[in-house]
N, C-alpha and C positions, 0 to 999 in steps of 0.2 A: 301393492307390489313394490318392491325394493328397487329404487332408484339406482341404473345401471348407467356409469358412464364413462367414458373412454376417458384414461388417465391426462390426455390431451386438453379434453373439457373439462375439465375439472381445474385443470391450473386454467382457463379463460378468465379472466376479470374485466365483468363490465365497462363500457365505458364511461368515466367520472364527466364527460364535457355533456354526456348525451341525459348522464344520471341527475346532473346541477340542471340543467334547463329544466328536465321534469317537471324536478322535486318546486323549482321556481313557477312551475304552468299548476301543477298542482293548489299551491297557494292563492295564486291570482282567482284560479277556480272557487276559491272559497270567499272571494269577495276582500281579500289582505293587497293591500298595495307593493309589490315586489318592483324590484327594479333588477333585472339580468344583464350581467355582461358575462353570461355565460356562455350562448348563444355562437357558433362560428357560423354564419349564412349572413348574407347581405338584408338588411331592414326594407329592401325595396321589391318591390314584385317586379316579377316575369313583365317584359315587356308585351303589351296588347299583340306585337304582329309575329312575337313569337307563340303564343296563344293560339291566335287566329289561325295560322299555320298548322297545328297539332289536330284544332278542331276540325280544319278544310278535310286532311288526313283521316281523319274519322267519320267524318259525312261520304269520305268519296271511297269508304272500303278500307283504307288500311288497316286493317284490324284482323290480319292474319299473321303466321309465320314471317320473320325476315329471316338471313341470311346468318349464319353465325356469328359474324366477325364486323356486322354491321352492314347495311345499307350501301351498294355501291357507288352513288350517288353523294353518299355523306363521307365514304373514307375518301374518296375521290378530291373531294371539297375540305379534308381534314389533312391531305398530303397538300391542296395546292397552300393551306394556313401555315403549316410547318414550314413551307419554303418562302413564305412573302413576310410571316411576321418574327420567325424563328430562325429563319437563315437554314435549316433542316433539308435536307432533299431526300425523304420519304417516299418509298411506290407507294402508291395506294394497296397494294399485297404487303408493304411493311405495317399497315397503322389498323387499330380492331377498336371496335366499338364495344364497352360492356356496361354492368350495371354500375357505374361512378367512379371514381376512381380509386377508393376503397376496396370494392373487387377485383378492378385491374393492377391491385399490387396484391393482393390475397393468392391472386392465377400466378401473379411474376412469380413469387415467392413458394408456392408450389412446383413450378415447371422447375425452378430452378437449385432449389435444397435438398439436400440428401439430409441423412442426420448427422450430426456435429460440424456441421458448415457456420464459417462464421457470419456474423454482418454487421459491420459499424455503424452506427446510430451516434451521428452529432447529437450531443446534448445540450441544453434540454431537446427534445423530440415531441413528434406527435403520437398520441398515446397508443393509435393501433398498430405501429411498426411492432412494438416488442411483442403485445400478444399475437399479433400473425405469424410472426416469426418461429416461433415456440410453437404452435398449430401443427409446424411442421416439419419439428427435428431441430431448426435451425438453435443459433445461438447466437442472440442479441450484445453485441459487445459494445458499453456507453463510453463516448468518445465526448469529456465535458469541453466546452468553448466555454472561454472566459467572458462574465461580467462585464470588466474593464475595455473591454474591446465591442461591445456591444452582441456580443454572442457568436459574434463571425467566426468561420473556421479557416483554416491554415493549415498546411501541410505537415505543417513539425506537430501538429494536435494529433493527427493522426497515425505518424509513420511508429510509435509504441506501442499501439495494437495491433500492428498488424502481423500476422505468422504464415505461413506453409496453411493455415486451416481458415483463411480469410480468402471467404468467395465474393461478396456482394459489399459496397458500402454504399447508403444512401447520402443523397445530397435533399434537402429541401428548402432552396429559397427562390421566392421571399419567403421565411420561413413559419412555421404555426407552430409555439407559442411566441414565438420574439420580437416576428416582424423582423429579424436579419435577413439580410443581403450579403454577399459576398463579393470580392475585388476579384476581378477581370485577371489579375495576375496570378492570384491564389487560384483561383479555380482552374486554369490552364497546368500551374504546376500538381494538382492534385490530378487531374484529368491526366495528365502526361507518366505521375506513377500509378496510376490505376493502370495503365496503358503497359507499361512497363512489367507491372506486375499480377498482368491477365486477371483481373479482379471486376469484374460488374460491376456499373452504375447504375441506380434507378435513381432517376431525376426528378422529384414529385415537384411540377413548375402549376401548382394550381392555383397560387397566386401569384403571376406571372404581370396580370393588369394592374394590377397595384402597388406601384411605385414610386417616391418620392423625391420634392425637393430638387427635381432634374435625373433621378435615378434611373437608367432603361435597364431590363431585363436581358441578362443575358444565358440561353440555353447551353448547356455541358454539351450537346451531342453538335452544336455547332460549328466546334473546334477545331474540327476537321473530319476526313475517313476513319483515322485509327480510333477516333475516340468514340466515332458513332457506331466504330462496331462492337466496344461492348456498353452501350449505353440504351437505356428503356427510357426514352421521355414522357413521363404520367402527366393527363393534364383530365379535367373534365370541364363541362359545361356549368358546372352547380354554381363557383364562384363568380368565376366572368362575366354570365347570364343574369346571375338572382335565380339560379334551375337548381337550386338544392333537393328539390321533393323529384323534380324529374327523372334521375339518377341516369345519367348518361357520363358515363367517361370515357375517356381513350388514351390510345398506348399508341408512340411512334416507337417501334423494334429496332436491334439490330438488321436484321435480315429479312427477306418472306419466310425461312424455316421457322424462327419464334413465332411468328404472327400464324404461322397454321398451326401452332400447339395452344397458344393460347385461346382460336377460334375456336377449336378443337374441347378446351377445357368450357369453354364457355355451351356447344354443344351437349355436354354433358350435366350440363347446371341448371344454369337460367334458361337455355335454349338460345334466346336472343332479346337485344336491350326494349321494349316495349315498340313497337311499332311507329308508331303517332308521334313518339316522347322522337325518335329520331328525327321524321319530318322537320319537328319543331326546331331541334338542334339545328336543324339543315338551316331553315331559315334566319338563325340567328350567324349564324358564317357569311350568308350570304348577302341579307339582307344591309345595306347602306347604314340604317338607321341606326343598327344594333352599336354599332364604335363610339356615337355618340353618346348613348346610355352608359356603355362602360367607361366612358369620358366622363362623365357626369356625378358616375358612383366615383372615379378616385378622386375625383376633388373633393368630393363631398368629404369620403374616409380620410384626405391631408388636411381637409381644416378640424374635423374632429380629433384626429389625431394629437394635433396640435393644444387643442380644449385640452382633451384629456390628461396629458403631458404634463401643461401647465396647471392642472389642479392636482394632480399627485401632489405635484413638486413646492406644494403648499402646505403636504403634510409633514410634522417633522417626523426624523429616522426614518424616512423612507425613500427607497433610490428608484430613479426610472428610468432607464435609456430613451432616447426618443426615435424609434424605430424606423427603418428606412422602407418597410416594404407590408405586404398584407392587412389586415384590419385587428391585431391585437398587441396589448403594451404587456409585458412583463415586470411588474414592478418587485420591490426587492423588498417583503413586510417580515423578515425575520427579526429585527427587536420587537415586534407585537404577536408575532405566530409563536415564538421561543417559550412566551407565557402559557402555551395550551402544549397537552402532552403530543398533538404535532398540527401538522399546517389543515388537514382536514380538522379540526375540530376548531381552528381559527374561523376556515372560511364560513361552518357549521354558529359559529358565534357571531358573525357579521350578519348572516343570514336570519337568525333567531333575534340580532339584537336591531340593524339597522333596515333591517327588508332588503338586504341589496343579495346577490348572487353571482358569487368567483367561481373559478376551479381553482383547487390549490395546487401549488407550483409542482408538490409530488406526484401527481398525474403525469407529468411529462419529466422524470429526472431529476427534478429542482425543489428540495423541502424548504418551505418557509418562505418563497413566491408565490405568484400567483398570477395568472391569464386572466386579460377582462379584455374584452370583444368590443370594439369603441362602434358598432352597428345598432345605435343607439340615436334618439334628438339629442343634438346640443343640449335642450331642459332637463332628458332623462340622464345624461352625462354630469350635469353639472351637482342636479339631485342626489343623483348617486354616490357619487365620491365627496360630496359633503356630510351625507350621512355615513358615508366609512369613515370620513375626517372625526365625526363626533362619537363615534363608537370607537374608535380608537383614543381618545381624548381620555375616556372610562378608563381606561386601561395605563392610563401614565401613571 
């Protein structure tokens, strides 16, 4: 039979972060020595007593229906997080629990698009804004930040895209591919014409813990009343935790009317976030211990960071910011990608020639960059990029 598919699906394009890891597990499976910095999840496992938690939850019965919108117990415990580590003052009927945070922007971005709606996309971006967006009538409008500035965004970046048909702009830092951060000042003045010009924000703060060099996190919906009420703060458990496979995220809303459309959507889908997988969550909010683990990973991510940094920057023609926030570097290989007819058949030739594994920077906005994940050992780190050093060497 003839492959029937909504003109929708059909413009979907895989994901390139999720396709490079593969294609890298693939190889390894054949016994070839790969080295991936494709990977966006933390190299470290799920803490034991967040485990332990999950299984307790399984031995004592939870293993039926939750609640739509999450665990009352858990949004309860996710409104008191928003106000102790976020400054946020969320009811627990503003915040929903779904399948990661991936899907809690898939729902935003549903409830919220008509078709020809716009939505600004700082660039470079993370690669499923644009495809969700299009899913659903919207229209992805790329909003490039500068290089020279380390990716950061600014007000005057923005205010040329925006029209009469701009509903929603996203904000994401620390950000995924750049590892930017944003100034306290700039974010208030963008925050204050978002405000101004009834425009949505969805805040994707999923790397939120990881921050540098003295950097603290600071959340958009913060700012005050006006701006938390058209702001969605995305966050999930995958990064913070090492819960990637868990898939639990959440949404602090404007209002309780959001958070009942959104329960609502989730109703209609998934049903509800895995039963067990929430206990777990629970216990990592609660639990003492868990602060110190997530202590633990961003040092670890600021000294690799750091590794990594200084062995780019060993390579000649090549530029690297040294990023303020999340677990990945953006480096700048357009004199070596320029030579291939574009940046996918570069990272495609590092991979065939040095065993190592990028995404190219076209994945997110950026031809001729490239994303490398430093959730790596220091020895895989150092392996790595020495065999990119020597396969670009071929190329001078």
């Amino acid at each position: 039979m003839e492959l029937k598919l909504s003109e929708r699906v059909k413009s979907l394009k895989p994901s390139p972060t999720l396709a490079i890891s593969a294609k890298a597990k693939g190889l390894r499976a054949k016994g070839i020595d790969v080295i991936g910095f494709g990977a966006g999840e933390p190299d470290f496992d799920t803490p034991e007593f967040i485990k332990e938690a999950a299984i307790k939850a399984l031995k004592d019965g939870k293993t039926k229906y939750a609640p739509a919108g999450g665990l009352p117990e858990l949004r309860e415990a996710l409104a008191e997080k928003f106000k102790k580590v976020n400054g946020i003052d969320y009811k627990p009927s503003e915040v929903v629990v779904s399948a990661g945070a991936k899907n809690i922007l898939f729902l935003i971005f549903l409830m919220l698009l008509d078709e020809g709606d716009e939505v600004l996309i700082p660039t470079p971006y993370w690669v499923s804004y644009k495809e969700q967006i299009k899913l659903f009538g919207g229209i992805p409008i790329e909003v490039p930040t500068e290089e020279g500035r380390g990716f950061s965004l600014t007000l005057e970046d923005l205010k040329p895209f925006v029209n009469e048909r701009t509903k929603v702009l996203i904000l994401n830092f620390p950000n995924n591919p750049t590892g930017a951060t944003i100034t306290e000042d700039e974010l208030k003045r963008i925050a204050q014409f978002c405000v101004k010009r009834e425009i949505f924000i969805i805040s994707d703060e999923c790397y939120e813990a990881f921050t540098y060099d003295g950097e603290k996190h600071l959340s958009t919906a913060s700012l005050g009343e006006e701006v938390k009420r058209i702001t969605f703060t995305v966050n999930a458990f995958s990064k913070t935790y090492s819960m990637t496979g868990w898939r639990v995220g959440y949404v602090g809303c404007p209002n309780r009317e959001y958070a009942k459309v959104i329960a609502n959507l989730n109703s209609q889908s998934i049903s509800n976030v895995t039963t067990f997988a929430q206990y777990g969550a629970l216990e990592a909010l609660k639990n003492p211990e868990a602060q110190k683990f997530v202590e633990k990973m961003r040092q670890t991510f600021e000294r690799r960071r750091d590794l990594i940094v200084s062995l780019l920057r060993e390579i000649p023609e090549v530029k690297v910011n040294k990023p303020k926030g999340a677990f990945y570097v953006f480096p700048n290989f357009r004199t070596y990608a320029s030579k291939f007819e574009n940046d996918i058949a570069f990272t495609e030739y590092l991979l065939d020639e040095a065993k190592v594994a990028i995404v190219p920077g076209s994945a997110f906005g950026y031809e001729g960059f490239a994303r490398l994940s430093y959730c790596n050992s220091d020895e895989e780190i150092t392996e790595g990029i020495n065999r990119i050093k020597k396969a670009l060497e071929k190329l001078s």
